[in-house]
C-alpha positions in Angstrom: 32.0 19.1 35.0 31.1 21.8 38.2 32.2 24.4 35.4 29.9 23.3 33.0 27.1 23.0 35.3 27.9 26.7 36.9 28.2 27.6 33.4 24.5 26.3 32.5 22.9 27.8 36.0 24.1 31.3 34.6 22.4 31.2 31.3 19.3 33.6 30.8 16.0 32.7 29.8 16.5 34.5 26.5 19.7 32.4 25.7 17.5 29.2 26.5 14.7 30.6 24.3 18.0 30.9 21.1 18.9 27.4 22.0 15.6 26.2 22.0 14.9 28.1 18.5 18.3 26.5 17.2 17.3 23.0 17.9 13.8 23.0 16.9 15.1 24.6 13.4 17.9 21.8 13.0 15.8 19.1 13.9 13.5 20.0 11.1 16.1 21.1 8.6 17.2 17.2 9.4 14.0 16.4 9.0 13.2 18.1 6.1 16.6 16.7 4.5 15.6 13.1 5.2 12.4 13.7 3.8 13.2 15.7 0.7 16.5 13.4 -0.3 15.5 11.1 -3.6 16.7 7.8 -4.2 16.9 8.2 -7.4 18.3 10.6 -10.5 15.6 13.3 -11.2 17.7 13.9 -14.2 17.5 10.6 -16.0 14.6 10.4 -18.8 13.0 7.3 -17.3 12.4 8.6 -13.6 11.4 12.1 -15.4 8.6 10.1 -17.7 7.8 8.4 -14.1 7.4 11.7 -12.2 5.5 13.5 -15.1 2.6 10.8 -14.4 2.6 11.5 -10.8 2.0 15.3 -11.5 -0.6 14.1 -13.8 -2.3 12.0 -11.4 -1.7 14.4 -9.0 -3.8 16.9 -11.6 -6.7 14.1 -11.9 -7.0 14.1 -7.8 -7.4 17.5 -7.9 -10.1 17.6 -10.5 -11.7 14.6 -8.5 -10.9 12.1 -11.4 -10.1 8.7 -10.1 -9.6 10.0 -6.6 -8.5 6.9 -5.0 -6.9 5.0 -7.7 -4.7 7.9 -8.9 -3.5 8.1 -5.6 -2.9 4.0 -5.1 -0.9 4.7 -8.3 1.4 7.7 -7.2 2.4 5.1 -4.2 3.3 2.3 -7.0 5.1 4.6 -8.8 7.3 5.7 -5.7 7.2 2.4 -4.9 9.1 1.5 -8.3 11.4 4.6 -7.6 12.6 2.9 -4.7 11.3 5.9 -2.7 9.4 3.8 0.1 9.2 7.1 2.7 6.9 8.5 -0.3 4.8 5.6 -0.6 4.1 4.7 2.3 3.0 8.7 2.9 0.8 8.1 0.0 -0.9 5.1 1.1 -1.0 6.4 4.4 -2.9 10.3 3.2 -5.4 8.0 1.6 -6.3 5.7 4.2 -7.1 9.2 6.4 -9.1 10.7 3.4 -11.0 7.4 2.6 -11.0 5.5 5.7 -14.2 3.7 4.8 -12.5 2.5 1.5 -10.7 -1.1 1.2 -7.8 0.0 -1.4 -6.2 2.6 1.1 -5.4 -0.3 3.5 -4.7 -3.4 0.6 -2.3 -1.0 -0.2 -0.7 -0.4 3.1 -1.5 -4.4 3.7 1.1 -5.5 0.5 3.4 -2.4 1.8 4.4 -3.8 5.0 4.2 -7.4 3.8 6.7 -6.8 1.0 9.0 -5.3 3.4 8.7 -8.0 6.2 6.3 -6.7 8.5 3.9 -9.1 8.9 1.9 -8.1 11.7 1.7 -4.8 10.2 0.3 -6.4 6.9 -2.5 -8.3 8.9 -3.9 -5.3 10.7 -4.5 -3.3 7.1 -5.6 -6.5 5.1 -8.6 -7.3 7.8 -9.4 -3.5 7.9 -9.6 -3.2 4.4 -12.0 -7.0 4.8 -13.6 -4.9 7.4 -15.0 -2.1 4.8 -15.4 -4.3 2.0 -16.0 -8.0 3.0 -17.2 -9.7 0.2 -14.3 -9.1 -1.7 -12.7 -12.0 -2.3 -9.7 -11.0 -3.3 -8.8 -9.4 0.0 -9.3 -13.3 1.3 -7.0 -14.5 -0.7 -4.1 -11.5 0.0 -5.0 -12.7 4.0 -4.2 -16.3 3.0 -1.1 -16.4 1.7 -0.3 -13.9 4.4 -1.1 -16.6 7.0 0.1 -19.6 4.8 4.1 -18.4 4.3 4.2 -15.3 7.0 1.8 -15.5 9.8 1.8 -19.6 9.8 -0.4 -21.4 13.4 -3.4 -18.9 12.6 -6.0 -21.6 11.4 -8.8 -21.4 14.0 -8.9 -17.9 13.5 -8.9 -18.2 9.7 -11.4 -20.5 9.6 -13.5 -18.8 12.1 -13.4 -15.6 10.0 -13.7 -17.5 6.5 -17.1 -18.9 8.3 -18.1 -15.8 9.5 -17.7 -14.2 6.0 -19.6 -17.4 4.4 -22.8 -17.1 7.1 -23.2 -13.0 6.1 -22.4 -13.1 2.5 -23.9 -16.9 1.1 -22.8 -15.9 -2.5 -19.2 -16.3 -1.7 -19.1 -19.7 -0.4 -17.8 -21.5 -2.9 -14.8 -18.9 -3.3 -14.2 -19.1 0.1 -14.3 -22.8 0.5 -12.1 -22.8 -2.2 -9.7 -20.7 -0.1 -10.2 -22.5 3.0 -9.6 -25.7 0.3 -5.7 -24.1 -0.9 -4.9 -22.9 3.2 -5.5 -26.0 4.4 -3.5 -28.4 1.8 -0.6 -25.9 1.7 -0.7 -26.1 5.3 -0.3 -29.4 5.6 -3.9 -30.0 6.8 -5.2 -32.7 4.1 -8.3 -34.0 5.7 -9.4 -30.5 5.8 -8.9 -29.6 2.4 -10.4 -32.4 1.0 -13.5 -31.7 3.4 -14.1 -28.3 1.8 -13.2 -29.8 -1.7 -15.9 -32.4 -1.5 -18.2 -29.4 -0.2 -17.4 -27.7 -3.6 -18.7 -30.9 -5.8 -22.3 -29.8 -4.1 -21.5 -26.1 -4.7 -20.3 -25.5 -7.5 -21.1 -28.6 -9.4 -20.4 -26.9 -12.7 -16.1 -27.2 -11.8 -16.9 -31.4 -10.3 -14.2 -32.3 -13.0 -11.7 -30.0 -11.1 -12.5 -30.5 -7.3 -11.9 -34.2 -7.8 -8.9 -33.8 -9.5 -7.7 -31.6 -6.5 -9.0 -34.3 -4.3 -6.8 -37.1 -6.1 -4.1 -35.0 -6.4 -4.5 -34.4 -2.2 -3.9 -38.2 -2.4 -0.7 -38.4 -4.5 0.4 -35.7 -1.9 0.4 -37.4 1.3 
């Protein structure tokens, strides 16, 4: 050891710039590796069909075709590939370019929640609710989320379900209608069958329906 260390007090600067250099270029050469390595065969006919779209799409960004739905679709296809590292780049380069935009982050939302990372998948779902809140679909990716993943969340789903309904009247009836399927699945049966009785007001058009739901809450219990 008192060799080694003697050794190391008479190196020169210039020899710890080389090392220096050395490591910085393997640590990116590593880098670069991990990055560049496919899991999958770039020879196979398939994979080649599936990487001739992405240059395509790749082409239609470029021309400004489609900007942000060519590049949701590179990240499906690498997602198919079984290259995650690539579509998660993807998803991630868009949600910089378009950070406004709700796909970018519905995107990154399903990402993490198809691999397990719940929390993850709740911060990009309520971004992407955050630049596009009237989309109802992006309240129903958030409950199943919080029915089967993120479970003990109600207050705060109802809170922001309300929240949605005061701003943006229009919606109610989807939303209730959520709030309706969160609660029975849940466990919460009063609940649903409060916002299902709301709907028979609402949307009186689907009456049929709602009470069906209702006695089927019934049969349930």
């Amino acid at each position: 050891m008192d060799k080694l260390i003697n050794l190391i007090k008479t190196l020169q600067p210039k020899t710890w710039l080389i090392i220096g250099i050395i490591g910085v270029i393997v640590i990116a050469g590593v880098a670069y590796w991990s990055y560049s390595s496919v899991p999958y065969n770039t020879k196979d006919p398939e994979v080649q069909k599936q990487l001739e779209i992405i240059n395509n799409l790749r082409k239609d960004i470029k021309d400004g075709k489609n900007f942000v739905g060519s590049y949701i679709e590179i990240g499906h296809i690498y997602e198919e590939l079984g290259d995650t590292q690539r579509a998660l780049a993807t998803y991630q380069k868009l949600a910089r370019l378009r950070p406004q935009s709700s796909p970018p982050f519905i995107a990154l939302g399903q990402y993490y929640k198809d691999h397990n990372q719940p929390e993850l998948a709740e911060k990009y779902i309520l971004k992407a609710l955050n630049n596009d809140p009237s989309n109802v679909s992006i309240y129903e990716d958030l409950t199943m989320l919080y029915t089967y993943a993120l479970t003990g969340r109600e207050q705060k789903f109802e809170a922001l379900i309300l929240d949605a309904v005061n701003k943006t009247p229009s919606i109610k009836p989807n939303l209730y209608q959520i709030l309706a399927f969160y609660y029975k699945n849940t466990g919460n049966i009063d609940k649903a069958k409060s916002y299902l009785e709301q709907l028979i007001t609402l949307a009186p058009e689907r009456t049929s329906d709602w009470r069906q739901a209702i006695a089927e809450l019934g049969s349930n219990k």
